[in-house]
PDBQT receptor file of N, H, CA, C and O in Angstrom, charges set to zero:
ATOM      1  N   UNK A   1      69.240 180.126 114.372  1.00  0.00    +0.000 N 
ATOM      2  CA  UNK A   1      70.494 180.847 114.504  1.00  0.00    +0.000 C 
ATOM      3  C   UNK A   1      70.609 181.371 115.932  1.00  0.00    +0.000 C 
ATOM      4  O   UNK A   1      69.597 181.809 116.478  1.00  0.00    +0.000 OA
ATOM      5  N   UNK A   2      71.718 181.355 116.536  1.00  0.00    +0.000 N 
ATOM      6  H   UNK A   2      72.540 181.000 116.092  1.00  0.00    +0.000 HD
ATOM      7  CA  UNK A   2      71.793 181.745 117.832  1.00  0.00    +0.000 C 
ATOM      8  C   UNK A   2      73.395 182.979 117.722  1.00  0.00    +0.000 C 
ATOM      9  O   UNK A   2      74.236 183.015 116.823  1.00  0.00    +0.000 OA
ATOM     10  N   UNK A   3      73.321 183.774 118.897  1.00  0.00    +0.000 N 
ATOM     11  H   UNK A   3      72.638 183.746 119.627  1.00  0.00    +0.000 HD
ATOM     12  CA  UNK A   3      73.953 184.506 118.774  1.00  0.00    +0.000 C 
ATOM     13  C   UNK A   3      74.670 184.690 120.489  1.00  0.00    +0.000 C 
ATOM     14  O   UNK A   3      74.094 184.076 121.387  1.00  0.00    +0.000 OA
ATOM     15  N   UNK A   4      75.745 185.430 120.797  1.00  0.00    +0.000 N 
ATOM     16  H   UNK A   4      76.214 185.929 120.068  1.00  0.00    +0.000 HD
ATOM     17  CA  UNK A   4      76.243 185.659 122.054  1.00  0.00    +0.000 C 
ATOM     18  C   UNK A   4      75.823 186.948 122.284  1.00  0.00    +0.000 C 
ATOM     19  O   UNK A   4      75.896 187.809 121.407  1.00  0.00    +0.000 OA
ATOM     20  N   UNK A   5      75.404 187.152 123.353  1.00  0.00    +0.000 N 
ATOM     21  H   UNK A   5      75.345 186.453 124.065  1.00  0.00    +0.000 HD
ATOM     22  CA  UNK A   5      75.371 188.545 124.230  1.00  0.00    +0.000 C 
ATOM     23  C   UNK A   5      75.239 188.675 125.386  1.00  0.00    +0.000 C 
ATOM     24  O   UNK A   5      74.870 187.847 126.219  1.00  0.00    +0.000 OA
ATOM     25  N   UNK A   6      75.653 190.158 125.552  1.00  0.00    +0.000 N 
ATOM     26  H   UNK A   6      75.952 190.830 124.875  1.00  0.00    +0.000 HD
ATOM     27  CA  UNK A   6      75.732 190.671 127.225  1.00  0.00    +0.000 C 
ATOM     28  C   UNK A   6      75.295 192.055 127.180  1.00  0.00    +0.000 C 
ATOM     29  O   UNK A   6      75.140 192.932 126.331  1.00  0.00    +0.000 OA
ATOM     30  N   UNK A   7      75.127 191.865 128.730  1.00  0.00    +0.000 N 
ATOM     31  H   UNK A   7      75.253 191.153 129.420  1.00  0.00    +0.000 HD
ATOM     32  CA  UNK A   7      74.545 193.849 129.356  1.00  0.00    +0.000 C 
ATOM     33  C   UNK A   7      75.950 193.800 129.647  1.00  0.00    +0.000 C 
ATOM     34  O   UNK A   7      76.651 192.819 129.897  1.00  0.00    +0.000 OA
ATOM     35  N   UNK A   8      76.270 195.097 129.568  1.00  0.00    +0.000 N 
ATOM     36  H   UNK A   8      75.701 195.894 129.365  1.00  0.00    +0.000 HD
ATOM     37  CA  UNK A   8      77.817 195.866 129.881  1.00  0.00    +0.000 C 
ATOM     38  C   UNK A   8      77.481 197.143 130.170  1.00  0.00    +0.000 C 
ATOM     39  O   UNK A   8      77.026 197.814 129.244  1.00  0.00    +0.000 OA
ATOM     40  N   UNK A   9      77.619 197.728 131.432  1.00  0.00    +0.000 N 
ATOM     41  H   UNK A   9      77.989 197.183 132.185  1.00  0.00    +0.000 HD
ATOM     42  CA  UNK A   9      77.269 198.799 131.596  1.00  0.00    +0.000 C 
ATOM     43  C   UNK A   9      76.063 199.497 131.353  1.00  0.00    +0.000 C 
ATOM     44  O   UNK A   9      75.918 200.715 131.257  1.00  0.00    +0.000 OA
ATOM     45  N   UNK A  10      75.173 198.565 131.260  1.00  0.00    +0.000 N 
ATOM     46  H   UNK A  10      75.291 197.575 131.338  1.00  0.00    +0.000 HD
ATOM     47  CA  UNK A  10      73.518 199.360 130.632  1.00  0.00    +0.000 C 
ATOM     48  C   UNK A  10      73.552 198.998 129.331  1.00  0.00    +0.000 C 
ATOM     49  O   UNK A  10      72.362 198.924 129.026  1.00  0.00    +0.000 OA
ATOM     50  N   UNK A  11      74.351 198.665 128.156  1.00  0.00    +0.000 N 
ATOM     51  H   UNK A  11      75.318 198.725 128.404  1.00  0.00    +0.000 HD
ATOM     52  CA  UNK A  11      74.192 198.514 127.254  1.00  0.00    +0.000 C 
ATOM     53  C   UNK A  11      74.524 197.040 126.780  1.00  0.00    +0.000 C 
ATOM     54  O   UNK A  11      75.379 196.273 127.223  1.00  0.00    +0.000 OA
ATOM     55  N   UNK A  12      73.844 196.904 126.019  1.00  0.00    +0.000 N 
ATOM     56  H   UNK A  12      73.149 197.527 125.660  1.00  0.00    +0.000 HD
ATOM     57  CA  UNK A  12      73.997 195.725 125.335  1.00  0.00    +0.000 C 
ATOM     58  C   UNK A  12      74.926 195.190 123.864  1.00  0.00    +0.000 C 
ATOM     59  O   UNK A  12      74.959 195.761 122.774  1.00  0.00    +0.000 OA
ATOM     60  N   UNK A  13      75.408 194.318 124.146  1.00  0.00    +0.000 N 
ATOM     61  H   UNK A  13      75.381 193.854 125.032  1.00  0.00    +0.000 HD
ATOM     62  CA  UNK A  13      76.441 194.552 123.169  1.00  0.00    +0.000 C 
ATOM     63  C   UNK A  13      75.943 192.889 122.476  1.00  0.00    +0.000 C 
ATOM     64  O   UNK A  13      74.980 192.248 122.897  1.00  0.00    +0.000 OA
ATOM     65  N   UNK A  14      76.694 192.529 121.557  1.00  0.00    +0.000 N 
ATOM     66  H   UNK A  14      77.476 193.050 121.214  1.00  0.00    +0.000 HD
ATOM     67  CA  UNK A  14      76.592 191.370 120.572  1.00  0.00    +0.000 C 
ATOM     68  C   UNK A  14      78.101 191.107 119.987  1.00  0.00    +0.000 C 
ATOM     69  O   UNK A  14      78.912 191.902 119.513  1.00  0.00    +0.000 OA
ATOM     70  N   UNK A  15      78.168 189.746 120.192  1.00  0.00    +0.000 N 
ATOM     71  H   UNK A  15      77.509 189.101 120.577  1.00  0.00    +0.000 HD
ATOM     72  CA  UNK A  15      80.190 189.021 119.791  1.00  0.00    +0.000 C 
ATOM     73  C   UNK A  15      80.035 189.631 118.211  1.00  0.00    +0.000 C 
ATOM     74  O   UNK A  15      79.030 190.007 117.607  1.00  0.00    +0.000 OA
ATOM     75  N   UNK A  16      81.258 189.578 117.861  1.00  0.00    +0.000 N 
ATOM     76  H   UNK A  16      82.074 189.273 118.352  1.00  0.00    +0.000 HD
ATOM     77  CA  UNK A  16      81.482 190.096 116.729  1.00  0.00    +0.000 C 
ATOM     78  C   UNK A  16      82.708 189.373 116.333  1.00  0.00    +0.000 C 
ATOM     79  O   UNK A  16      83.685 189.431 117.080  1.00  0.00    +0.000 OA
ATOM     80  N   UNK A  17      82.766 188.536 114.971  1.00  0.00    +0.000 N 
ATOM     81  H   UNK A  17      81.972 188.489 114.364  1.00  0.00    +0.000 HD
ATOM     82  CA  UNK A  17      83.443 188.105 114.506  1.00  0.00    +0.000 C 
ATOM     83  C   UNK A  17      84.853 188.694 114.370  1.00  0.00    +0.000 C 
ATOM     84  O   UNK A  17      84.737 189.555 113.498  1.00  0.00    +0.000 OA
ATOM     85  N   UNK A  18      86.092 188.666 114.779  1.00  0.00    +0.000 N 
ATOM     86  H   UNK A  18      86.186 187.967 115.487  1.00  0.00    +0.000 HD
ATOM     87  CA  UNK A  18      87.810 189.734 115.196  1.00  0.00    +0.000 C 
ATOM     88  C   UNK A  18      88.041 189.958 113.695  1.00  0.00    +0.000 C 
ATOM     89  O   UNK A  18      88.764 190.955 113.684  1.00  0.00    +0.000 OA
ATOM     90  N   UNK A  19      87.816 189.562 112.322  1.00  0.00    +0.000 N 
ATOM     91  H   UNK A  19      87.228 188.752 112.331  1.00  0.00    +0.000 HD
ATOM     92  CA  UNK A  19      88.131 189.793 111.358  1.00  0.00    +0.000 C 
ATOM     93  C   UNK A  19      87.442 190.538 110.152  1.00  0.00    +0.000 C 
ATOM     94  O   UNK A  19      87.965 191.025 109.150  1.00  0.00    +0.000 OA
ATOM     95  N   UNK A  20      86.158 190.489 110.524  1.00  0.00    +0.000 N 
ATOM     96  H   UNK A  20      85.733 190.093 111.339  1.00  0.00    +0.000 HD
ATOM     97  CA  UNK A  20      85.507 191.539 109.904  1.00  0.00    +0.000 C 
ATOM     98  C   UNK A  20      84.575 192.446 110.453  1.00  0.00    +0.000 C 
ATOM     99  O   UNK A  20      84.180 193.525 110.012  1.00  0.00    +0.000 OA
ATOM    100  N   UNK A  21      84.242 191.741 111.650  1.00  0.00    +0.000 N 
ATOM    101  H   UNK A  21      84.563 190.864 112.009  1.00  0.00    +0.000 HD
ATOM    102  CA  UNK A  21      83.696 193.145 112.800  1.00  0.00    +0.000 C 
ATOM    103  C   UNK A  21      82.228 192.702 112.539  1.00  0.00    +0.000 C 
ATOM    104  O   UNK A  21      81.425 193.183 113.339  1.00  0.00    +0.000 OA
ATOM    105  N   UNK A  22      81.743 191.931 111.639  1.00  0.00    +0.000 N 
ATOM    106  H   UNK A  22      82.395 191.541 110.989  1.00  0.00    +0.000 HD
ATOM    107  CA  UNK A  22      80.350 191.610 111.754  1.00  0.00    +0.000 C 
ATOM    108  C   UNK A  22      79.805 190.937 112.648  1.00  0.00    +0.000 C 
ATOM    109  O   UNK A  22      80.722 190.192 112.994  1.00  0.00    +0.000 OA
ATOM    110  N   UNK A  23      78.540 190.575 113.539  1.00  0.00    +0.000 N 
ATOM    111  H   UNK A  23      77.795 191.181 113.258  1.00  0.00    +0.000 HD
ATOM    112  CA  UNK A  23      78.213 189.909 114.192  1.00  0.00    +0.000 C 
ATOM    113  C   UNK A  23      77.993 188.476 113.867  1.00  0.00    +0.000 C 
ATOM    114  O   UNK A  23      77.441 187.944 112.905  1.00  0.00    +0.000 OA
ATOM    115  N   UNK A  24      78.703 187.886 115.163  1.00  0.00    +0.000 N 
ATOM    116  H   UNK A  24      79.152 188.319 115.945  1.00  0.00    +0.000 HD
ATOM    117  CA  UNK A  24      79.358 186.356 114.782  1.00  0.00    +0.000 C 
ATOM    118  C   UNK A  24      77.527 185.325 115.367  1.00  0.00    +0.000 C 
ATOM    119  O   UNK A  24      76.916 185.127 116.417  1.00  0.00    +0.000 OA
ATOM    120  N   UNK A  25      77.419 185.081 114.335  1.00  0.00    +0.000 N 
ATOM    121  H   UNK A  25      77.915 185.241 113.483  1.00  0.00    +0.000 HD
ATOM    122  CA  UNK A  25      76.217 183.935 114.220  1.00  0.00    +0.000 C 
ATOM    123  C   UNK A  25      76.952 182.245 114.429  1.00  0.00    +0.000 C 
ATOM    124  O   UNK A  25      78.106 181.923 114.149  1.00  0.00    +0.000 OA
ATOM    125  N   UNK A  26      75.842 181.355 115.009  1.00  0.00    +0.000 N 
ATOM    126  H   UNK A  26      74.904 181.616 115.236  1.00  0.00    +0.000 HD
ATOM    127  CA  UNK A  26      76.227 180.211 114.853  1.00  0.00    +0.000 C 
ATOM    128  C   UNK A  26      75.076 179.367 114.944  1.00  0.00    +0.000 C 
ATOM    129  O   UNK A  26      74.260 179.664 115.816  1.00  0.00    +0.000 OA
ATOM    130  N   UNK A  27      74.843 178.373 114.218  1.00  0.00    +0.000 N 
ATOM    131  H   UNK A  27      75.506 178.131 113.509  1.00  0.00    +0.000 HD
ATOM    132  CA  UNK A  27      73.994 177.493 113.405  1.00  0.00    +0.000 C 
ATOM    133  C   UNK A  27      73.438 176.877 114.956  1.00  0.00    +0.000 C 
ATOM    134  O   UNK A  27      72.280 176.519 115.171  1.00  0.00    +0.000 OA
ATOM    135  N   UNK A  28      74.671 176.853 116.051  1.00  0.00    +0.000 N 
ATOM    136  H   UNK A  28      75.611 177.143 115.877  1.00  0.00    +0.000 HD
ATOM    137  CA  UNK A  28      73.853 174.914 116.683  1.00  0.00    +0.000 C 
ATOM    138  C   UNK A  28      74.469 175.427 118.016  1.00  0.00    +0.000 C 
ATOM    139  O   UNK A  28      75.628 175.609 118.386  1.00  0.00    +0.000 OA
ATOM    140  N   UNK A  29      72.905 175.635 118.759  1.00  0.00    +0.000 N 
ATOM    141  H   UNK A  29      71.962 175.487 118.458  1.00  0.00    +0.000 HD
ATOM    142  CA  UNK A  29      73.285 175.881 120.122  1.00  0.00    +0.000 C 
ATOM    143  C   UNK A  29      74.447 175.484 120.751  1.00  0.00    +0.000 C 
ATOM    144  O   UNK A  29      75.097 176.281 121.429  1.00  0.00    +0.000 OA
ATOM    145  N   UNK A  30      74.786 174.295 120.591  1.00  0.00    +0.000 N 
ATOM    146  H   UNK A  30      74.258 173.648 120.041  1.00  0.00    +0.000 HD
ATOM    147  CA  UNK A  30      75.998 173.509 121.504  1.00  0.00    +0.000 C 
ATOM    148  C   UNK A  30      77.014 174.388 121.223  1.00  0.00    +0.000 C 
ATOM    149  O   UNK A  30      77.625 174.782 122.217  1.00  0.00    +0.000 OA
ATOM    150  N   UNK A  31      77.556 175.025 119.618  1.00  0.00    +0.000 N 
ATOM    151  H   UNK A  31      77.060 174.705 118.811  1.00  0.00    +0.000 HD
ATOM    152  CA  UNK A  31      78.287 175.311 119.747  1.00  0.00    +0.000 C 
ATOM    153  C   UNK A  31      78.722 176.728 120.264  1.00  0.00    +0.000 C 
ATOM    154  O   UNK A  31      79.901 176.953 120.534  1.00  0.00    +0.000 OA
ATOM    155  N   UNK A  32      77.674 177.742 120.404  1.00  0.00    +0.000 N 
ATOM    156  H   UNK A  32      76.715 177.559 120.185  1.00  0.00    +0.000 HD
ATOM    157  CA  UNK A  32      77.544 178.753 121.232  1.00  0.00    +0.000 C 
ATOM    158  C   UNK A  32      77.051 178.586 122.012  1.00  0.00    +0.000 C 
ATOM    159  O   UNK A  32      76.058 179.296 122.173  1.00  0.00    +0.000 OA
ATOM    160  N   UNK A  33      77.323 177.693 122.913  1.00  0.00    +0.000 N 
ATOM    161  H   UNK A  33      78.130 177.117 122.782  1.00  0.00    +0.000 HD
ATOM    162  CA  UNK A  33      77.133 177.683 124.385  1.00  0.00    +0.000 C 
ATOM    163  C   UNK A  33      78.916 177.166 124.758  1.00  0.00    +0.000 C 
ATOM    164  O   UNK A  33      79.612 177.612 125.671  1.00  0.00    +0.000 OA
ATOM    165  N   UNK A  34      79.238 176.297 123.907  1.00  0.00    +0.000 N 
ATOM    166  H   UNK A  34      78.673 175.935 123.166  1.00  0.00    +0.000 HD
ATOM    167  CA  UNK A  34      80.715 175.817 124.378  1.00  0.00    +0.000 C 
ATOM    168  C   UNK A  34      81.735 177.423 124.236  1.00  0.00    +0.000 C 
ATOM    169  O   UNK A  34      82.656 177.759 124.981  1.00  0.00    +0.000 OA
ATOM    170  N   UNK A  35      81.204 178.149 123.088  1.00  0.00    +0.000 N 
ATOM    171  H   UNK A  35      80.456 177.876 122.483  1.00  0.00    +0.000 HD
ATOM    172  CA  UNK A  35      82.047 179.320 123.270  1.00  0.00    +0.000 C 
ATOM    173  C   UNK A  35      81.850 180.445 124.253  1.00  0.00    +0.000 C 
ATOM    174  O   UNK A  35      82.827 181.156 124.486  1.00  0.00    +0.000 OA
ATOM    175  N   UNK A  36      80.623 180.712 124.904  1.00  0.00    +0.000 N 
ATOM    176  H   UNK A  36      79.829 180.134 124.714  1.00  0.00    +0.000 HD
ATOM    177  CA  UNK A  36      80.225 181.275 125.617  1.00  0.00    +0.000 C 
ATOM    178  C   UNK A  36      80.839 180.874 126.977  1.00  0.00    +0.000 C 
ATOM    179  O   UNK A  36      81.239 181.650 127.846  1.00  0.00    +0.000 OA
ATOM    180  N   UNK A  37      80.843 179.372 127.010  1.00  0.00    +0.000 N 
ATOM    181  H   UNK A  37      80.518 178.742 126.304  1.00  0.00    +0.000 HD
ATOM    182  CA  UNK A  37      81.215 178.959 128.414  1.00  0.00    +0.000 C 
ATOM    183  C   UNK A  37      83.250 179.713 128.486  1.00  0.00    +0.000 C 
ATOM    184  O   UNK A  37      83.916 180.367 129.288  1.00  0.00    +0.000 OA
ATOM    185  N   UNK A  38      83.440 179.149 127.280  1.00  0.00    +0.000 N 
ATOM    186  H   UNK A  38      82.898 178.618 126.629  1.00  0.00    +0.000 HD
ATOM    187  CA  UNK A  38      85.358 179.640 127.007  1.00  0.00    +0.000 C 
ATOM    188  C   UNK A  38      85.375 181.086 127.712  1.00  0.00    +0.000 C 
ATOM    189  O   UNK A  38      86.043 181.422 128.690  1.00  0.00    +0.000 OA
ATOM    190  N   UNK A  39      84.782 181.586 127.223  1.00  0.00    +0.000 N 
ATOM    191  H   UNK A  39      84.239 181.312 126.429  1.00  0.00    +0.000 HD
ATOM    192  CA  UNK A  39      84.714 183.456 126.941  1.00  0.00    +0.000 C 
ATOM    193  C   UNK A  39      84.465 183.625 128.757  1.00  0.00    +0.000 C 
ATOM    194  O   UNK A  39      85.330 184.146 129.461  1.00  0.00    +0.000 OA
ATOM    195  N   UNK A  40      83.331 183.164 129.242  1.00  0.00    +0.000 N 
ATOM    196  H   UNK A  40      82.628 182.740 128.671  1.00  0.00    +0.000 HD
ATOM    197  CA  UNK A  40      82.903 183.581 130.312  1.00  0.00    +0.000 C 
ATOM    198  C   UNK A  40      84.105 182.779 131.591  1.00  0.00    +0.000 C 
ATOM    199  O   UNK A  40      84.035 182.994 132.801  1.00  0.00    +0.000 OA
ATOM    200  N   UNK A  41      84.678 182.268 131.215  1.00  0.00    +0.000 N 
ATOM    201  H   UNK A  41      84.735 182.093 130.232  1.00  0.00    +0.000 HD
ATOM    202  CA  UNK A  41      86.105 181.776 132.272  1.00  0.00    +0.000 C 
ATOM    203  C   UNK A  41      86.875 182.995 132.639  1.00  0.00    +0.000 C 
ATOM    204  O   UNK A  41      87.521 183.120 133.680  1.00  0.00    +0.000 OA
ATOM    205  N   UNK A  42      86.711 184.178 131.382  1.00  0.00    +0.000 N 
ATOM    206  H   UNK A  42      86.186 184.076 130.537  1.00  0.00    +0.000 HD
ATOM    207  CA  UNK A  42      88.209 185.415 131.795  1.00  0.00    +0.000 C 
ATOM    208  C   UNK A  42      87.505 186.647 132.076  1.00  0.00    +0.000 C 
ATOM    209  O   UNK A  42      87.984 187.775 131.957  1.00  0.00    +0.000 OA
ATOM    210  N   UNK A  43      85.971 186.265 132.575  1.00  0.00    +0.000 N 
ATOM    211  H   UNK A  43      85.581 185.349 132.672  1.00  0.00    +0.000 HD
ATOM    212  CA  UNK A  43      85.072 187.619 132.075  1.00  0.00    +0.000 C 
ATOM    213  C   UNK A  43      84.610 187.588 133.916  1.00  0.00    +0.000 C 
ATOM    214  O   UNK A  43      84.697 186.662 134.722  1.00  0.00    +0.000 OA
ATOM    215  N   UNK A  44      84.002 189.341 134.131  1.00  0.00    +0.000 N 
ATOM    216  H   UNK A  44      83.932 190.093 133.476  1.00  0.00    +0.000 HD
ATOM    217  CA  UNK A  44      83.750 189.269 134.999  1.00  0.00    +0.000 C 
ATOM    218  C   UNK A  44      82.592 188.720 135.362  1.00  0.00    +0.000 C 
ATOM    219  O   UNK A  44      82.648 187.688 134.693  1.00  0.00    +0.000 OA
ATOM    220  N   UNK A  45      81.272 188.649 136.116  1.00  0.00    +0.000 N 
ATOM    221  H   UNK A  45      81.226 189.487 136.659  1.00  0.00    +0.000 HD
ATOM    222  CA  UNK A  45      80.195 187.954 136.689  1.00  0.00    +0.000 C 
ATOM    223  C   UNK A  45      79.463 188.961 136.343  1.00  0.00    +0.000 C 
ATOM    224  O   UNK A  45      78.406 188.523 135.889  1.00  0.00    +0.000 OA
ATOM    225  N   UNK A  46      79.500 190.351 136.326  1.00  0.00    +0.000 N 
ATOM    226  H   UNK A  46      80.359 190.706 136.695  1.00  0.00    +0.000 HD
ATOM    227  CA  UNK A  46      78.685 190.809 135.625  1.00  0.00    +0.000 C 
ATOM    228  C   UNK A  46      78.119 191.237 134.465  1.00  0.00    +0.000 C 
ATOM    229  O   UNK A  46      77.078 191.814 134.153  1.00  0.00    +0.000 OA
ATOM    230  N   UNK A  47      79.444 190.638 133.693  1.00  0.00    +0.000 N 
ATOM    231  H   UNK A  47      80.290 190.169 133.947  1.00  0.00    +0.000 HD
ATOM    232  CA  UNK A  47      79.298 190.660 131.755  1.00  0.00    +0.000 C 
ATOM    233  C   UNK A  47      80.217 189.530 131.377  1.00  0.00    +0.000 C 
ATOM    234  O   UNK A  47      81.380 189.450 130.982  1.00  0.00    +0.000 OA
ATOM    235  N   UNK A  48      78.930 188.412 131.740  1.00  0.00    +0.000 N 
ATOM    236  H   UNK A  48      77.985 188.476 132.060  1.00  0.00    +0.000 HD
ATOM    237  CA  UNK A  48      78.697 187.206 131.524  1.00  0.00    +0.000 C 
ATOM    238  C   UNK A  48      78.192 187.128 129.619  1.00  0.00    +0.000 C 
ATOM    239  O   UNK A  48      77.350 187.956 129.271  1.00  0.00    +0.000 OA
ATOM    240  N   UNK A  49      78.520 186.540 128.972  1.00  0.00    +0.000 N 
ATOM    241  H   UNK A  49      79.203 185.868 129.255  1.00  0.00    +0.000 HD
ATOM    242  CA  UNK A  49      78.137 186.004 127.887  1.00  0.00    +0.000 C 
ATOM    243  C   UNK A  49      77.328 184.980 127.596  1.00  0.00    +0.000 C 
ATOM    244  O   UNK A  49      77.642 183.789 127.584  1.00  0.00    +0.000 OA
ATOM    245  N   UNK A  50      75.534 185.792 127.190  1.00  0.00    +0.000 N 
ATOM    246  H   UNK A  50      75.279 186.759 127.199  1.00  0.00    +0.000 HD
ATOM    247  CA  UNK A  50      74.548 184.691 126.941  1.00  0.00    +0.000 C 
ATOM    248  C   UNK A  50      74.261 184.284 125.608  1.00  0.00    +0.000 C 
ATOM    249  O   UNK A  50      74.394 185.003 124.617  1.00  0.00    +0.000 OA
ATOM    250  N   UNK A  51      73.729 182.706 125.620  1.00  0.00    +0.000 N 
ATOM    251  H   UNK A  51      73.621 182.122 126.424  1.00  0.00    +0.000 HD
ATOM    252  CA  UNK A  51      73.561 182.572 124.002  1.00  0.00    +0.000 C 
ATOM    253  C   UNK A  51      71.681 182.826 124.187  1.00  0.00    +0.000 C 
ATOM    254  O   UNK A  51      70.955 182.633 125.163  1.00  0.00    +0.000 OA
ATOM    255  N   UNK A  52      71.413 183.259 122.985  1.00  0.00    +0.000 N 
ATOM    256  H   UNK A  52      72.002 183.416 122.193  1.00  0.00    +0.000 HD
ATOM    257  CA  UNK A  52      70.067 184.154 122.607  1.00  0.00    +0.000 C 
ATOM    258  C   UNK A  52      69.792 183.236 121.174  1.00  0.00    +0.000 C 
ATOM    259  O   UNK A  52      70.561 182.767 120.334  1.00  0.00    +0.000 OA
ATOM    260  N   UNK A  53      68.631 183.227 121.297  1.00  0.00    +0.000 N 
ATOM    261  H   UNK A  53      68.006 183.607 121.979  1.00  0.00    +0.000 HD
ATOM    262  CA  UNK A  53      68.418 182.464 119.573  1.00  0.00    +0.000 C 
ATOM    263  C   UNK A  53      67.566 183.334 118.918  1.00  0.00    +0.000 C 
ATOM    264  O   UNK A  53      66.517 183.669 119.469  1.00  0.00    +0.000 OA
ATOM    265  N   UNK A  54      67.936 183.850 117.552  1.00  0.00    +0.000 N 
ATOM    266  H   UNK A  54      68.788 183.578 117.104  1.00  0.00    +0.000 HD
ATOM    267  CA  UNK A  54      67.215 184.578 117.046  1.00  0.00    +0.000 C 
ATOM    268  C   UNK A  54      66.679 184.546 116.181  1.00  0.00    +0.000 C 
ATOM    269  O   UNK A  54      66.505 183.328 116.184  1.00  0.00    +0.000 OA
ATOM    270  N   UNK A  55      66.130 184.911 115.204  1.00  0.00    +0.000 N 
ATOM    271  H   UNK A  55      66.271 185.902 115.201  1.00  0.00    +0.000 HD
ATOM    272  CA  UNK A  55      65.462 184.568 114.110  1.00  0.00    +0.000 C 
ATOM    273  C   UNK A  55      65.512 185.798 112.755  1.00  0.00    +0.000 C 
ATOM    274  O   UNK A  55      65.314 187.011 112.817  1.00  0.00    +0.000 OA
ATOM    275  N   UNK A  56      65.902 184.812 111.412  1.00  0.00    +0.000 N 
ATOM    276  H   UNK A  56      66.064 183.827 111.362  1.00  0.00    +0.000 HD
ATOM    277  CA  UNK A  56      65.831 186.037 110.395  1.00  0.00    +0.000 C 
ATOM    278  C   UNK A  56      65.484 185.888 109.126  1.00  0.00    +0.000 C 
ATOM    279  O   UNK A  56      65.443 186.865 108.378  1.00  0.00    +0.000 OA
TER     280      UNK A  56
């Protein structure tokens, strides 16, 4: 399972699914990396969006 995140201000934050606010998981690197790359086009350079793989 892999997940998106960033440092923002010292803190760390995690994507969160817009409809129920839970943290948005995804099965297959490729595809959180293709969303990460989307996201990080309108974002600044210093809260960049990384994919992290985690385990549970």
């Amino acid at each position: 399972m892999y997940i998106l995140h960033r440092k923002n201000n010292g803190t760390h934050e995690v994507l969160k699914d817009s409809l129920n606010r839970a943290f948005k998981f995804f099965v297959d690197q490729h595809e959180a990396s293709k969303l990460s790359s989307k996201l990080n086009q309108y974002t600044h350079q210093g809260k960049q969006w990384r994919v992290k793989k985690i385990n549970l």
